[in-house]
MARBA-3410 file (N, C-alpha, C, O; in Angstrom, 1 decimal):
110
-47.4,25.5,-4.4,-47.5,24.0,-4.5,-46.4,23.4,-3.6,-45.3,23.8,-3.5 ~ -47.0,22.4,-3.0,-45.6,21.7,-2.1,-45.1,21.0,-2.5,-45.7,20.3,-3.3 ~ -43.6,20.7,-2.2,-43.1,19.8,-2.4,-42.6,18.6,-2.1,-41.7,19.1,-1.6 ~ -42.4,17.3,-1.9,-42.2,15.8,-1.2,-41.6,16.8,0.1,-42.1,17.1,1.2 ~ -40.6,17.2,-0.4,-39.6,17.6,1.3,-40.7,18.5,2.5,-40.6,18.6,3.7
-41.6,18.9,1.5,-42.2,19.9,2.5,-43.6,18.8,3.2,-44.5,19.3,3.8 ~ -43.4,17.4,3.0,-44.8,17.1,3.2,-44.7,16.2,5.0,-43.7,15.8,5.7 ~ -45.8,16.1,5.2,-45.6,16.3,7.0,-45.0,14.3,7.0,-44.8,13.5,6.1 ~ -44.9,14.1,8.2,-43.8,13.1,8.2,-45.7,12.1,7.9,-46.0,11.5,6.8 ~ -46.7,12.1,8.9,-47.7,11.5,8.7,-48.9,11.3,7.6,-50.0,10.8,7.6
-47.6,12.1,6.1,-48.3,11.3,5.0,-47.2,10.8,4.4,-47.4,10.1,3.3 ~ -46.0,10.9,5.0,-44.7,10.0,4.0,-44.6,8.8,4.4,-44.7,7.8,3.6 ~ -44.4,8.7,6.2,-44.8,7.4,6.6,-45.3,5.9,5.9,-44.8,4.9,5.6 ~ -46.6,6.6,5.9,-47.6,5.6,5.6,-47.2,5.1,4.1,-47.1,4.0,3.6 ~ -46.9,6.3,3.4,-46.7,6.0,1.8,-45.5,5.0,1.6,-45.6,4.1,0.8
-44.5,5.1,2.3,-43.1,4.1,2.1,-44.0,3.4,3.0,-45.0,3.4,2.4 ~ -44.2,2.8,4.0,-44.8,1.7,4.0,-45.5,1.0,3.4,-45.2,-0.2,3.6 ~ -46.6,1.3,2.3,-47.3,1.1,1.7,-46.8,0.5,0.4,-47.2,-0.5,-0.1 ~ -45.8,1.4,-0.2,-44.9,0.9,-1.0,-44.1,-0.2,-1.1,-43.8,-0.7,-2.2 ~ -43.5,-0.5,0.3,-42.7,-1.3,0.7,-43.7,-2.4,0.5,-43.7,-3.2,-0.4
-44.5,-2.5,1.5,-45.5,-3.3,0.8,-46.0,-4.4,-0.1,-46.2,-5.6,-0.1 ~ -46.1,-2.8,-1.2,-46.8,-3.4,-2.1,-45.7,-4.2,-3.2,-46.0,-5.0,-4.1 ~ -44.3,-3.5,-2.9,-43.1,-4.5,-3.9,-43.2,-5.7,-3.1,-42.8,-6.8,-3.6 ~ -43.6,-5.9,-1.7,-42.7,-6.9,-1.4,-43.8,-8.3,-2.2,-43.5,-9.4,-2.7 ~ -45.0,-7.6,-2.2,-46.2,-8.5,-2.6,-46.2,-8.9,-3.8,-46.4,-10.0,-4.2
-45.9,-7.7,-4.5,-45.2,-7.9,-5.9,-44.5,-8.8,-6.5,-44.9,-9.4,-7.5 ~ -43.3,-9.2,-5.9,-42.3,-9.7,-5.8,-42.5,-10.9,-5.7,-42.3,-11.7,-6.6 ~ -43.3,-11.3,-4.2,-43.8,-12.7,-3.9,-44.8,-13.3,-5.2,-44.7,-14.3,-5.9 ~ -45.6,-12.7,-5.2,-46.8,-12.8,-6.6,-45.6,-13.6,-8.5,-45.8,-14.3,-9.5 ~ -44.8,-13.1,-8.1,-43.8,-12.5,-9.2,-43.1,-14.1,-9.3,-43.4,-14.9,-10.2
-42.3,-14.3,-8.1,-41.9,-15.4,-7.6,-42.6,-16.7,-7.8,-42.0,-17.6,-8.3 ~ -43.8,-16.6,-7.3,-44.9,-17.7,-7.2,-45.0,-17.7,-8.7,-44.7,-18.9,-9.1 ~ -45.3,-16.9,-9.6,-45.4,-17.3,-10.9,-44.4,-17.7,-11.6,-44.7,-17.9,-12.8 ~ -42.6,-18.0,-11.3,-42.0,-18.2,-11.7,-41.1,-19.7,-11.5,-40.3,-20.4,-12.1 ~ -41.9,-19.6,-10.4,-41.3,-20.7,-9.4,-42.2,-22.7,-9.2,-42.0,-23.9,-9.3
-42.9,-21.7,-8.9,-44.3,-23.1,-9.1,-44.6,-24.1,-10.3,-45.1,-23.6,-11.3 ~ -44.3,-25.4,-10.3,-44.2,-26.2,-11.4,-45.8,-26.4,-12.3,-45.7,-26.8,-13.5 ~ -47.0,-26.3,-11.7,-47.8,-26.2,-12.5,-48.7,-24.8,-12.4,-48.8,-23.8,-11.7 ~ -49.6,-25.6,-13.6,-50.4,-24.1,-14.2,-51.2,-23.8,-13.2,-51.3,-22.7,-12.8 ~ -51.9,-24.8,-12.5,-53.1,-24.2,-11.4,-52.3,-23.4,-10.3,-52.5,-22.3,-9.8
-51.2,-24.4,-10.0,-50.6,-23.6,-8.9,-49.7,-22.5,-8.7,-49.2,-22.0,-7.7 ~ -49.5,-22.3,-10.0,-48.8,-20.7,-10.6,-49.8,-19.6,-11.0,-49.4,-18.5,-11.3 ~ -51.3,-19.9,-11.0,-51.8,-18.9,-11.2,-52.2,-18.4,-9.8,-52.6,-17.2,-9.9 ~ -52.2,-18.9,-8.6,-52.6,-18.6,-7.7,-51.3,-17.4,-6.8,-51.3,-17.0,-5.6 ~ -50.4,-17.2,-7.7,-49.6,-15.8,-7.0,-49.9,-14.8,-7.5,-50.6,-14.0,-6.8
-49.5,-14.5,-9.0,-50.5,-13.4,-9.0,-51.6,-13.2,-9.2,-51.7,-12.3,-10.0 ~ -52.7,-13.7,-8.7,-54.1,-13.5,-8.8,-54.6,-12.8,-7.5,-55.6,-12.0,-7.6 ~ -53.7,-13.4,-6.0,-53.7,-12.8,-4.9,-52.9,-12.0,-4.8,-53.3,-10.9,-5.0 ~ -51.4,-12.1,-4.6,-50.8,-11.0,-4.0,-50.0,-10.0,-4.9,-49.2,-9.3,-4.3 ~ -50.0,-9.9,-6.6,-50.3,-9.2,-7.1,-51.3,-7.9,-6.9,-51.0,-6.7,-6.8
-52.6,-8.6,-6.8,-53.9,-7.5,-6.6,-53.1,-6.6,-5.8,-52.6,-5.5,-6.2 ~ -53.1,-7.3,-4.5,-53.0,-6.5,-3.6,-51.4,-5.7,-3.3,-51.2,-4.9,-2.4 ~ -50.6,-6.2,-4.3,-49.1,-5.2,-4.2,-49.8,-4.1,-4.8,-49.7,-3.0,-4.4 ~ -50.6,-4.3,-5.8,-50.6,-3.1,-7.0,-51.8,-2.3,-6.4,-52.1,-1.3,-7.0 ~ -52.5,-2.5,-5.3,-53.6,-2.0,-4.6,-52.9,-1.4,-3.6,-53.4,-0.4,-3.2
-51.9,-1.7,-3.0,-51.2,-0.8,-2.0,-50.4,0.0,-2.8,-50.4,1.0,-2.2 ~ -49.7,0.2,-3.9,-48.8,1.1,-5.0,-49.9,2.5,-4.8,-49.9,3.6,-4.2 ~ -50.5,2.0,-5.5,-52.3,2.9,-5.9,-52.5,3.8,-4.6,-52.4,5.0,-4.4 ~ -52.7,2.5,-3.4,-53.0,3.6,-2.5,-51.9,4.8,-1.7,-52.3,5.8,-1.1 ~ -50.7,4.6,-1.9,-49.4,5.2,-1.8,-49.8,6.1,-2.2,-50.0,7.0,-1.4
-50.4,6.4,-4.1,-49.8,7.3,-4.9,-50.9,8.3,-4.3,-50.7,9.5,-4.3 ~ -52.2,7.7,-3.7,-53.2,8.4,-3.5,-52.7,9.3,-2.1,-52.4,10.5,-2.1 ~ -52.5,8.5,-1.3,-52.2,9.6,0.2,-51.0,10.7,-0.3,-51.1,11.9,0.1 ~ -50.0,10.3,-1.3,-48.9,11.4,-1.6,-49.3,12.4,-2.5,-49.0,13.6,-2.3 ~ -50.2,11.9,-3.6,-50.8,13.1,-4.0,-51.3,14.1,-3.9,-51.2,15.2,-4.4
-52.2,13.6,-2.7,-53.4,13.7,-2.4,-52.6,15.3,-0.8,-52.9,16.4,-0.4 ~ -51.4,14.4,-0.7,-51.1,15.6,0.3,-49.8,16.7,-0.7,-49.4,17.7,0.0 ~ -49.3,16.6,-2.1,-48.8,17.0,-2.6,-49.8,18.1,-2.8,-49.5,19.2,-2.3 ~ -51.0,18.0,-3.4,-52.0,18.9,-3.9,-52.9,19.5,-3.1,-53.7,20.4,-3.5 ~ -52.9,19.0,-1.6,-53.9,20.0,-0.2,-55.3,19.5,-0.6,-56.3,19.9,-0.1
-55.4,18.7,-1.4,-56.8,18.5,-1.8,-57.1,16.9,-2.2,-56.3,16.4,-3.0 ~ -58.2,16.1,-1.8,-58.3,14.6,-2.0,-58.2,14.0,-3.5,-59.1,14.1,-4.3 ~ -57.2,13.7,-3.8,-57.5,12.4,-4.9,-57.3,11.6,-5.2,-56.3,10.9,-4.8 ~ -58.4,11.0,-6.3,-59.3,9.6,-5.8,-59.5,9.2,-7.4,-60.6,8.8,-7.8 ~ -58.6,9.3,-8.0,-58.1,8.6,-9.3,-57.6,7.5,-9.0,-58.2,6.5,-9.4
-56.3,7.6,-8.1,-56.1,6.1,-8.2,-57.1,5.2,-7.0,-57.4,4.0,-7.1 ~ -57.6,5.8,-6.1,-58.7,5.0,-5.7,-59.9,4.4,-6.8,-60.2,3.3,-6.3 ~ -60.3,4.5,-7.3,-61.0,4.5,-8.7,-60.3,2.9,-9.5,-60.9,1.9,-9.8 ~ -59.2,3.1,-9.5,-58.3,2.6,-10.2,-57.9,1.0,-9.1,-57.9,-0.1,-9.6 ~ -57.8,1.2,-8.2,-57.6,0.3,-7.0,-59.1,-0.5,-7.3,-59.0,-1.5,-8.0
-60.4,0.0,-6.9,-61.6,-0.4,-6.7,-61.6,-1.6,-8.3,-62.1,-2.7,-8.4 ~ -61.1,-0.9,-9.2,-61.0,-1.4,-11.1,-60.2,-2.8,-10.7,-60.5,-3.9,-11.3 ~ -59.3,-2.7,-9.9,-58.6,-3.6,-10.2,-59.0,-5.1,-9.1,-58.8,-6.3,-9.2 ~ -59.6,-4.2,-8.1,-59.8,-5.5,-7.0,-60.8,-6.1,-7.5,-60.9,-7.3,-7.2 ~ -61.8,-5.7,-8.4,-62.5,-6.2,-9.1,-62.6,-7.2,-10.1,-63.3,-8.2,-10.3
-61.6,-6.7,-10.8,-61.5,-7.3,-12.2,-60.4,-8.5,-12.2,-60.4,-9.4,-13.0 ~ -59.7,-8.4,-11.3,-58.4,-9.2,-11.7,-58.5,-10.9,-10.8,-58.2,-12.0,-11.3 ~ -59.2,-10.6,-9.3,-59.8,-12.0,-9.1,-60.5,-12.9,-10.8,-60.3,-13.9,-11.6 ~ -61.2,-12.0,-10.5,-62.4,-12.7,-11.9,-61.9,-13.2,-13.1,-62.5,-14.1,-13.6 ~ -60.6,-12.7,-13.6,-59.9,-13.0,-15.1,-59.2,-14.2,-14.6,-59.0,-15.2,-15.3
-58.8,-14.0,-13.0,-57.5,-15.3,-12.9,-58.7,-16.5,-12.4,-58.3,-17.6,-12.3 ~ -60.0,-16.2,-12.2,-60.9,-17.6,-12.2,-61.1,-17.8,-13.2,-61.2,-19.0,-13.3 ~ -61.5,-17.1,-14.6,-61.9,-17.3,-15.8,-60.5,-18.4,-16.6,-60.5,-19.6,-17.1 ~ -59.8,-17.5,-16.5,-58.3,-18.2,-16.9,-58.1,-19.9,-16.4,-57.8,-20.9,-17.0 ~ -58.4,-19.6,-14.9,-58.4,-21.5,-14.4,-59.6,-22.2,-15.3,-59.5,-23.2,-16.0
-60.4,-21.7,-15.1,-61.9,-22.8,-15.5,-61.7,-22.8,-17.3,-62.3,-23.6,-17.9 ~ -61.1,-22.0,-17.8,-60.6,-22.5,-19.1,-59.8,-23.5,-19.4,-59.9,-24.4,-20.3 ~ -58.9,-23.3,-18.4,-57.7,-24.5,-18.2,-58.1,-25.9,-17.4,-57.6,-27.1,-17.4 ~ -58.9,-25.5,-16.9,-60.0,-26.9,-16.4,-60.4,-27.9,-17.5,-60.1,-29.1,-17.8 ~ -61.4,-26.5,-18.4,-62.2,-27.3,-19.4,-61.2,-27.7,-20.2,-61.3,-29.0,-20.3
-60.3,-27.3,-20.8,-58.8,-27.8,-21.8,-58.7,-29.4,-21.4,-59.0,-30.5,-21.9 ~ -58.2,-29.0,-19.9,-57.5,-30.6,-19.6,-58.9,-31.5,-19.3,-58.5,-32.7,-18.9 ~ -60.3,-31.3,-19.3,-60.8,-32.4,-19.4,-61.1,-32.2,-20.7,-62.2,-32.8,-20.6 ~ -61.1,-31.9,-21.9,-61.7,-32.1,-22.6,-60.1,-32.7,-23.7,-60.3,-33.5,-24.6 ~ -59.4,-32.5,-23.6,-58.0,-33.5,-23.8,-58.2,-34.9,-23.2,-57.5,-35.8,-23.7
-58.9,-35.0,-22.3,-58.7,-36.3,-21.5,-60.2,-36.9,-22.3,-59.9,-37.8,-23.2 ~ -60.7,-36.8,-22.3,-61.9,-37.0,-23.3,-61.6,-37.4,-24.4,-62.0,-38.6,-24.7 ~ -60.9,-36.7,-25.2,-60.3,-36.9,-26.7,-59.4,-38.3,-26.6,-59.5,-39.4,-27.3 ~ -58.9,-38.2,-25.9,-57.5,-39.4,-25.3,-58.1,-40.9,-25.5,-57.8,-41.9,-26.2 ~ -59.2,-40.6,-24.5,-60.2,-41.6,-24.0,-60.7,-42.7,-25.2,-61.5,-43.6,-24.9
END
């Protein structure tokens, strides 16, 4: 079995890049939710560049593995595809709740 030291420079490469990446997206996503004074405009960090920090992590873990073990795996691809999926869709679900809230408070008001 190999190990990180033994792996060729053209799967480490890409993997710290990837990583780097994916924190820095992280981070930004992270930021934007901490930073932004309202709810619409704070869900729009990590909804985008979350996904995609945590979709570049994934694909890191895939190329390093994937050359740790001489053989393709596609777990965390699996896992990537789960997520680019699902996590748009919850952070539109989440707004159009918060839509219907604040008109239906303004309704009541009325």
């Amino acid at each position: 079995m190999n190990t990180a030291a033994q792996l060729p420079a053209w799967i480490i490469v890409p993997v710290i890049l990837l990583l780097l990446l994916g924190s820095v997206l992280t981070v930004i996503g992270a930021l934007g939710l901490v930073r932004l004074p309202h709810f619409m405009q704070r869900i729009h960090g990590p909804a985008i560049t979350i996904t995609f920090g945590a979709g570049s992590v994934l694909i890191a873990s895939m190329l390093l593995f994937s050359g740790l073990q001489s053989r393709p795996v596609i777990h965390e691809l699996l896992i990537t595809l789960f997520i680019f999926m699902t996590a748009p869709v919850s952070a539109m679900l989440v707004m159009r709740a918060a839509v219907y809230r604040n008109l239906r408070n303004r309704k009541n008001k009325s």
